[in-house]
C-alpha positions as CSV (number, residue, x, y, z in Angstrom):
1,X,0.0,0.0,0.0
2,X,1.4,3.2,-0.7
3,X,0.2,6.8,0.5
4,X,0.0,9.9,-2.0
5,X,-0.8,13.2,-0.9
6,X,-3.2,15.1,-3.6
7,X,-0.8,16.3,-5.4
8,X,0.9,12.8,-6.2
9,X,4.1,12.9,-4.2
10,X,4.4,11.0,-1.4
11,X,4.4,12.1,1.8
12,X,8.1,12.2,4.3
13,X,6.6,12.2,7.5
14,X,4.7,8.8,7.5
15,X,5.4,5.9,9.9
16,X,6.9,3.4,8.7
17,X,6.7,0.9,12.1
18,X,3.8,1.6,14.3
19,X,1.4,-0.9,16.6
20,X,-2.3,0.6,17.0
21,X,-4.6,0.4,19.8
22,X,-8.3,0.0,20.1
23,X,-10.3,1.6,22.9
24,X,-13.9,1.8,23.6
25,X,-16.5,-0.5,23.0
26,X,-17.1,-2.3,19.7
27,X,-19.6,0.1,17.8
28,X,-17.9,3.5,19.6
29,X,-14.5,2.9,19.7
30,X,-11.4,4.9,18.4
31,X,-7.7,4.0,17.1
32,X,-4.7,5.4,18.2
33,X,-1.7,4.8,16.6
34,X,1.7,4.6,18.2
35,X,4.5,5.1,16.3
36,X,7.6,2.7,16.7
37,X,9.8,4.2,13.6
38,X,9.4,6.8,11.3
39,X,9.8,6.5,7.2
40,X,13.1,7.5,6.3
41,X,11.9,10.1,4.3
42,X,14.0,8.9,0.9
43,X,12.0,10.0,-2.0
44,X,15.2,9.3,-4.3
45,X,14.4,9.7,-8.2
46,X,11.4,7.8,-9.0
47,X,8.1,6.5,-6.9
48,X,9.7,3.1,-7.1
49,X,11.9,3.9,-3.4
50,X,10.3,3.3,-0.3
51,X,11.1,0.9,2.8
52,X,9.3,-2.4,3.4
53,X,8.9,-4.1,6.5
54,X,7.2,-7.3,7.5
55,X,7.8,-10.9,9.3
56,X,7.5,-8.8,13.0
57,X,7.9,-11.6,15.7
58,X,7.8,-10.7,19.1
59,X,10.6,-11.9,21.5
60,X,12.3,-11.3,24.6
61,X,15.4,-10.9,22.7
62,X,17.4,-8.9,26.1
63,X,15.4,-11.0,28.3
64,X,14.7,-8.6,30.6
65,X,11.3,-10.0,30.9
66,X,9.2,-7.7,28.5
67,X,8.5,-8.3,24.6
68,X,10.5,-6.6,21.9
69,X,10.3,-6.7,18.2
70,X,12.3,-8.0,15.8
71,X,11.8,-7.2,12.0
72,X,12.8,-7.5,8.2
73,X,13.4,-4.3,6.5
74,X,13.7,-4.1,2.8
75,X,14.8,-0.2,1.3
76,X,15.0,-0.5,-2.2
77,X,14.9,2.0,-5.0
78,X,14.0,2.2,-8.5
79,X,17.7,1.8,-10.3
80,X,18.0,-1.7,-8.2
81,X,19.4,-1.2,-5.1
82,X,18.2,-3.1,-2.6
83,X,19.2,-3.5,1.3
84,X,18.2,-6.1,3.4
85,X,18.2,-6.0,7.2
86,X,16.5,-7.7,10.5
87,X,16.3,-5.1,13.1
88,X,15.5,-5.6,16.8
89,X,13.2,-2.5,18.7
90,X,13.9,-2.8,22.1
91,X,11.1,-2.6,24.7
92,X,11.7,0.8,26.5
93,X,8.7,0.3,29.2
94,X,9.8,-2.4,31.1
């Protein structure tokens, strides 16, 4: 999925990483969202750039006893670059 602004560019202040929370009851409730990481903002030279991340699994991965996420990130670009990485967001509430 991919978010335009009306113009057609894309926007450089989008989350890239966030978790969202439901409250209220089921025909009244609202969504917050809470942002984990912010989009890198890299509009390169074509639409074609962007980040990609999936396969989240949550794991104790300090084991300090809370749940932190670990994640695949794809950033890729139009002229075929592409960089892979599996990052770990550490729990700070704990």
């Amino acid at each position: 999925m991919q978010c335009r602004h009306w113009d057609g560019s894309l926007p450089v202040n989008k989350a890239a990483v966030f978790w969202m929370e439901y409250s209220g009851d089921y025909e009244n409730g609202t969504w917050t969202t809470h942002v984990i990481k912010w989009g890198d903002g890299f509009q390169g030279l074509g639409e074609l750039n962007g980040e990609k991340w999936d396969q989240f699994i949550f794991e104790d991965v300090d084991r300090d006893g809370d749940l932190d996420i670990v994640a695949n990130c794809e950033e890729f670009s139009f002229i075929g670059f592409v960089y892979i990485a599996v990052v770990w967001f550490e729990n700070p509430l704990a």
